[in-house]
C-alpha positions as CSV (number, residue, x, y, z in Angstrom):
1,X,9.7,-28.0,13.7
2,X,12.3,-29.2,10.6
3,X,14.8,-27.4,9.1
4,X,12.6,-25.7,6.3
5,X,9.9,-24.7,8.5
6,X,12.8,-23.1,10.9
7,X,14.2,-21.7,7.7
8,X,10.7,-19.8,6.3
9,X,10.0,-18.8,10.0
10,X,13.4,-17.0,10.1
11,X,12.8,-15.7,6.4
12,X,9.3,-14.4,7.2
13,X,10.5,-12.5,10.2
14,X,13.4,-11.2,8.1
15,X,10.6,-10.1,5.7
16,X,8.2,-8.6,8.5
17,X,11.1,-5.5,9.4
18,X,11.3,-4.2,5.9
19,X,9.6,-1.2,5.2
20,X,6.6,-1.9,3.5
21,X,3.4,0.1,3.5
22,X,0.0,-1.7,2.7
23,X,-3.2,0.5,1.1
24,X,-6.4,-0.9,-0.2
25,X,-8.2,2.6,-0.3
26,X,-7.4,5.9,-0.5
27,X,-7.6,6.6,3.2
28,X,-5.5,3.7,4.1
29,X,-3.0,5.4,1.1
30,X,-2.7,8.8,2.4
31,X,-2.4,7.4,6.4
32,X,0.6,5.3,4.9
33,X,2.0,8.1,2.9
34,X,2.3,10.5,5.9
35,X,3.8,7.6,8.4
36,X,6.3,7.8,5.8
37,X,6.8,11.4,6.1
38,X,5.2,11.6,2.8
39,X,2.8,13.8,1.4
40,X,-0.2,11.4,-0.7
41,X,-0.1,13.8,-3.9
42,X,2.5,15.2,-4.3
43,X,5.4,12.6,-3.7
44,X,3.9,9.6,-4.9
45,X,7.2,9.7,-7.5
46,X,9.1,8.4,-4.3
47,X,7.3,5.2,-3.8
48,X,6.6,1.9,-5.8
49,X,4.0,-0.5,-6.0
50,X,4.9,-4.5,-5.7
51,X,1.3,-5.4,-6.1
52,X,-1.4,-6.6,-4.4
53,X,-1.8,-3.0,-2.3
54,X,1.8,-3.3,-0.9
55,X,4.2,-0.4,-1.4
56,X,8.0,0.5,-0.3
57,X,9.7,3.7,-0.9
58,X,11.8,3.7,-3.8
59,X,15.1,4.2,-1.5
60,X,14.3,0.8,-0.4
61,X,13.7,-1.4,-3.1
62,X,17.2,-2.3,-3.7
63,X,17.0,-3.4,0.1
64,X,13.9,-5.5,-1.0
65,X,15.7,-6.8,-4.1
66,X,18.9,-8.2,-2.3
67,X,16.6,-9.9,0.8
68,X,14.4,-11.5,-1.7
69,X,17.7,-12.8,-3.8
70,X,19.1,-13.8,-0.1
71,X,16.2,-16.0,0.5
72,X,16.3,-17.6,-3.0
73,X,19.9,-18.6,-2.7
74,X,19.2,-19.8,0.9
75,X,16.6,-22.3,-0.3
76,X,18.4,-23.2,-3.1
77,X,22.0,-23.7,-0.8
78,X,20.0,-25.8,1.4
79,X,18.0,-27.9,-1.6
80,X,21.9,-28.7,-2.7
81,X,23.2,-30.0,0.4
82,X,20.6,-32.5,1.0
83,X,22.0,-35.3,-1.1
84,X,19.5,-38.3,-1.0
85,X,16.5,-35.8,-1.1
86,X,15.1,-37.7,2.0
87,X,16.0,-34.3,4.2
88,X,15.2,-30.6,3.7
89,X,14.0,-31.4,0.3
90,X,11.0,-34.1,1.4
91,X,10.7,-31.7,4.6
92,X,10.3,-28.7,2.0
93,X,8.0,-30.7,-0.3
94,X,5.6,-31.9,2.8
95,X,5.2,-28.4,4.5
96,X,3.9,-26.9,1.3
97,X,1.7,-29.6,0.1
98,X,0.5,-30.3,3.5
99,X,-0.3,-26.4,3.5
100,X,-2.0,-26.3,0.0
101,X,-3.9,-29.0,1.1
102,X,-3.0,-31.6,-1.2
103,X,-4.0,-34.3,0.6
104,X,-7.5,-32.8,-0.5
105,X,-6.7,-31.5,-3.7
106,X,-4.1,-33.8,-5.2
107,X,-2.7,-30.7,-7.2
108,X,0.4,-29.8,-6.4
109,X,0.8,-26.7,-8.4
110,X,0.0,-24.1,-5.5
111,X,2.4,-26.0,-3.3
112,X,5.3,-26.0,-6.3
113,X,4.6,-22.3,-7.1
114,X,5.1,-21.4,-3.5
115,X,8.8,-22.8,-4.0
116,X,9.7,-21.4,-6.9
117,X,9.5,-24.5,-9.1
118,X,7.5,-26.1,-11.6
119,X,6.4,-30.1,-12.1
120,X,9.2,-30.4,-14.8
121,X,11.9,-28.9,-12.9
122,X,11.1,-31.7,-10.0
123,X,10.7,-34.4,-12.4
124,X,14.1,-33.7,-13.7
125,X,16.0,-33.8,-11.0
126,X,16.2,-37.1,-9.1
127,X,16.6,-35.7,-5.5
128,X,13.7,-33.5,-6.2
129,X,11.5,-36.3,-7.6
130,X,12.2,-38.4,-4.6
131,X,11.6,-35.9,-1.6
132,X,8.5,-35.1,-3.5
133,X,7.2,-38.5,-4.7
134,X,8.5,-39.1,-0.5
135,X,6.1,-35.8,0.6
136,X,3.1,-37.4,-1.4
137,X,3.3,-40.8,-0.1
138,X,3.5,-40.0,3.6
139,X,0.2,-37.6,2.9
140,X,-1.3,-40.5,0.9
141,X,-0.3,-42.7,4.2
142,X,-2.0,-40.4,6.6
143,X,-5.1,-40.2,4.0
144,X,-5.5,-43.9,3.8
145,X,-4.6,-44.6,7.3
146,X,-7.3,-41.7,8.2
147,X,-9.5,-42.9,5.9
148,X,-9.4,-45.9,3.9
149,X,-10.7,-48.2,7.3
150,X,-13.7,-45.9,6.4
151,X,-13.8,-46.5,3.0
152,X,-13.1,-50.2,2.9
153,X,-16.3,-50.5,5.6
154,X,-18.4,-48.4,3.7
155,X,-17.3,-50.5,0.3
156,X,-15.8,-53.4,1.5
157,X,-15.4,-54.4,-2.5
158,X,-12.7,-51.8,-3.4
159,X,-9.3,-52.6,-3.5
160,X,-5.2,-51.4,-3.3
161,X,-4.3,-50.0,-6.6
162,X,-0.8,-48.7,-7.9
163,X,-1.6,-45.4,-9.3
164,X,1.0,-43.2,-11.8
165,X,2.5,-40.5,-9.6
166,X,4.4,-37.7,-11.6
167,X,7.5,-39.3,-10.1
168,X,6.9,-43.1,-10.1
169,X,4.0,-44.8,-8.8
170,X,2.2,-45.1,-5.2
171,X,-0.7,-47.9,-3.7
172,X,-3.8,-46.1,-2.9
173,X,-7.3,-47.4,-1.7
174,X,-9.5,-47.7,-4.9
175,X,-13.7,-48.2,-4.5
């Protein structure tokens, strides 16, 4: 497992122990009210809503608040100390593509959402440019590797093309 993966593992179970209710209907709503020691009418004024049919009681949310801005200054702490962006930031950048399926897809926006940043914060920077254009390559490798034997049988006339990356450029199979 590499650092980030250790790191979101950690983060996730850090997550898991803070006291959120979840309601999608009105049953579910009241049972979560009352494990809260909450009655479903009349003290709604105690809790808040963070969307998609989560909830925390309003004594909490500052506890919410500071481990959410405790995670983002993690990442960000360990996106800084990898100085060649061959380490946690190409780890960071293959996890998430690899689990919005780029190597499907080819768009990277779910993957760069999931991490706080957008294509023109990772083109800026040089050590986020290379761990991602890194990230890409290696599931472009597995792709090709995976399938272009395939590809070049079933049309032995295609060929290796450099194709624009939003980085730099990579070789891929072209038929």
């Amino acid at each position: 497992m590499n650092t980030y993966q250790e790191m979101q593992l950690r983060q996730q179970q850090e997550f898991n122990t803070l006291p959120l209710g979840f309601a999608f209907n009105k049953d579910q709503f009241d049972k979560m009210m009352r494990g809260w020691g909450l009655h479903p009418e009349r003290d709604v004024n105690n809790i808040r809503s963070i969307g998609n049919g989560s909830y925390i009681q309003k004594k909490d949310v500052e506890l919410l608040l500071q481990t959410s801005a405790r995670h983002k200054k993690e990442l960000a702490a360990a996106i800084a100390a990898d100085t060649t962006g061959s380490g946690f930031i190409f780890e960071m950048f293959y996890y998430e593509l690899k689990n919005y399926e780029y190597g499907y897809t080819e768009d990277a926006e779910d993957a760069l959402d999931a991490l706080g940043l957008t294509m023109e914060q990772v083109q800026s920077d040089k050590l986020l440019c290379r761990g991602f254009e890194r990230a890409q390559k290696k599931i472009w490798r597995k792709r090709r590797n995976g399938n272009t034997d395939q590809a070049r049988r079933a049309y032995p006339s295609g060929r290796w093309r450099r194709r624009n990356t939003e980085c730099g450029s990579a070789l891929e199979w072209e038929v």
